[in-house]
C-alpha positions in Angstrom: -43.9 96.5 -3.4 -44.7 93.1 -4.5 -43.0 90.0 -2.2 -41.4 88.3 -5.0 -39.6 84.1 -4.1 -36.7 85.2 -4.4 -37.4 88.2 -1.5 -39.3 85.5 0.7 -35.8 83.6 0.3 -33.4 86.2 0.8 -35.2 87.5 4.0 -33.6 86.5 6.9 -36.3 86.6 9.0 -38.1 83.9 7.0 -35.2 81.8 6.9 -35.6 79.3 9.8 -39.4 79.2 10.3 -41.1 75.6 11.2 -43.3 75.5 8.8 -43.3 75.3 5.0 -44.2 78.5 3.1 -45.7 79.2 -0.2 -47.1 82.4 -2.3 -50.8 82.9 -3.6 -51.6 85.0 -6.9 -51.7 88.1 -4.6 -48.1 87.7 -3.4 -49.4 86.9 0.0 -47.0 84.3 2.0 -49.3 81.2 2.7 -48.4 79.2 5.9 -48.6 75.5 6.4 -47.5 74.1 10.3 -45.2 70.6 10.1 -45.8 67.7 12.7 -43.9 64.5 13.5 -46.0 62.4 11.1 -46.2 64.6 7.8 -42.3 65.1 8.2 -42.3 61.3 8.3 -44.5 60.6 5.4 -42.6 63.1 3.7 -39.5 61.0 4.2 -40.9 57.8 3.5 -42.0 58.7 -0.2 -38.7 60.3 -1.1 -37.2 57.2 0.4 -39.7 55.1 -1.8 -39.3 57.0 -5.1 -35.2 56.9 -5.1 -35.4 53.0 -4.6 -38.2 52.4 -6.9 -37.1 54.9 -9.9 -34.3 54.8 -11.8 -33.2 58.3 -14.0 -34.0 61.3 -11.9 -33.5 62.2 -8.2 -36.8 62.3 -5.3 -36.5 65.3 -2.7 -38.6 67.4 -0.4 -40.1 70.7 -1.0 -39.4 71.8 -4.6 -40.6 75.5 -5.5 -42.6 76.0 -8.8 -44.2 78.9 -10.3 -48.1 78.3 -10.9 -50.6 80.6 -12.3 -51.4 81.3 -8.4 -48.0 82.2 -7.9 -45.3 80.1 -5.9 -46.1 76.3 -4.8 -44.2 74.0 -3.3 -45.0 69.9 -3.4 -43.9 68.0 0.0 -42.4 66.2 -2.6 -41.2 65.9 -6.0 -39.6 63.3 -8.8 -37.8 64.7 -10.9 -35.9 63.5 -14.0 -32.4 63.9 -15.2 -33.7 65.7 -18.1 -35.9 68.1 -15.7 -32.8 68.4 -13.3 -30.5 69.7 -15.6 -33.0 72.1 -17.2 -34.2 73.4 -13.9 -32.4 72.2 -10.9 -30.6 75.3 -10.6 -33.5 77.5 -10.4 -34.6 79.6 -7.0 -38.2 78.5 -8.1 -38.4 76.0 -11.6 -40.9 77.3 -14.2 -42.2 73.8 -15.0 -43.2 71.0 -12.2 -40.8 67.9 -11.8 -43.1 65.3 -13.4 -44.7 63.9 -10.2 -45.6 66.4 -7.2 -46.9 64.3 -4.1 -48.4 66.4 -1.3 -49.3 65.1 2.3 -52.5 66.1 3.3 -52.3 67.9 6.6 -55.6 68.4 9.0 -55.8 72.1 7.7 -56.2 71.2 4.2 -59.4 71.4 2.7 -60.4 69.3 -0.8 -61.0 72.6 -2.3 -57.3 73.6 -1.9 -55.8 70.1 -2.9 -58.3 69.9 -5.8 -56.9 73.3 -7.2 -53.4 72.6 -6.1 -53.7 70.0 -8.5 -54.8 71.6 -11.5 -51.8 74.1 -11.2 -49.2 71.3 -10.9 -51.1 70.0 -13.9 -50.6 73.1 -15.7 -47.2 73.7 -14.7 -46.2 70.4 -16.5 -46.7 67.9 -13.7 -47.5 64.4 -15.2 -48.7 63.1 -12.1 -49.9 64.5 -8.7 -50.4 62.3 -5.6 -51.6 62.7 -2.3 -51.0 61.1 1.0 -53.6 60.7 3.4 -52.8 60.8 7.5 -53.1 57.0 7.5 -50.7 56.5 4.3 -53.4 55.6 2.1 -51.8 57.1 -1.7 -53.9 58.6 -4.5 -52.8 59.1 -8.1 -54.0 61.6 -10.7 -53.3 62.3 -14.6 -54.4 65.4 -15.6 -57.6 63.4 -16.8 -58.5 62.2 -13.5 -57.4 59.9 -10.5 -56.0 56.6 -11.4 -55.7 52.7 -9.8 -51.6 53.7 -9.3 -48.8 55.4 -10.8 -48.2 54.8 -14.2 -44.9 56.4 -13.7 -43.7 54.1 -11.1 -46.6 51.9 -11.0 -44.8 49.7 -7.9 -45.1 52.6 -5.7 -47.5 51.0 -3.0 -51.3 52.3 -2.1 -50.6 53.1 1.6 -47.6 53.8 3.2 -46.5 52.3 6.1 -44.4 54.5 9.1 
C-alpha cells in the first residue's frame, strides 16, 4: 500500500512527533529533528513577513505536492489570492509564492539545491534560505538574487 499525506496525517501515531516530516517520490516518510534555534528562526521570519507584507498571511510549515512527492517549507507567504484557492487543502497543489527553509546541520547543498527546483516547479516565485547564523539568501527560478523582490525590505541576516 502506498503511504499517502493524508494517511501520514490521519495516523495517530505520527501525530505528535518532534520533528517535522515530509514524503520523497517513493512515499517514504523523510525526517528532519527541530532545535531551539531553527524553531526560533522559524518564528522570526514569519514574524518578519506579516509586518513587512501587506495582502496575504506568513505561517510555518505549509504542505505542497512536488514532483518528489510531499514537501513542506519552514515557512511560507502566501497571498490572499493563494489562500483562498488553497488554504483549505490537507497538502496545496501549488507553492505559496515564497517558501523559506532554515538550513539545519543535516542538510546537505544537494538537498536544498533540489528542494528548490521543486518549489520552483510547484509555482513558488521565490525560495529563501536561512543560514545558522541568520544570514538570508534569495532565489528566482533564474538564479539567486541581492534580496527579495517580493518584499525587498526583508533584511540579509536575521537577528535572534
Amino acid at each position: 500500500m502506498l503511504l499517502t499525506w493524508e494517511a501520514v496525517c490521519a495516523d495517530p501515531s505520527l501525530r505528535d512527533l518532534p520533528y517535522k516530516i515530509e514524503l520523497n517520490r517513493f512515499n517514504q516518510i523523510i525526517m528532519a529533528p527541530a532545535n531551539f534555534q531553527h524553531s526560533r528562526y522559524q518564528g522570526e521570519i514569519a514574524w518578519l513577513l506579516r509586518r513587512l507584507l501587506k495582502g496575504g498571511k506568513a505561517f510555518p510549515e505549509a504542505a505542497i505536492m512536488t514532483t518528489d512527492n510531499v514537501k513542506v517549507p519552514d515557512v511560507v507567504w502566501a497571498s490572499r489570492g493563494w489562500l483562498k484557492q488553497h488554504g483549505g487543502k490537507t497538502t496545496a497543489p501549488v507553492a505559496p509564492e515564497i517558501c523559506v527553509e532554515v538550513l539545519s546541520p543535516t542538510n546537505t547543498v544537494e538537498e536544498i539545491d533540489a528542494k528548490r527546483a521543486l518549489y520552483f516547479e510547484a509555482g513558488a516565485h521565490e525560495v529563501w534560505t536561512c543560514a545558522d547564523d541568520g544570514a538570508m539568501c534569495f532565489y528566482h527560478a533564474a538564479g539567486p538574487l541581492p534580496a527579495s523582490v517580493l518584499c525587498p525590505k526583508f533584511p540579509v541576516r536575521v537577528k535572534l
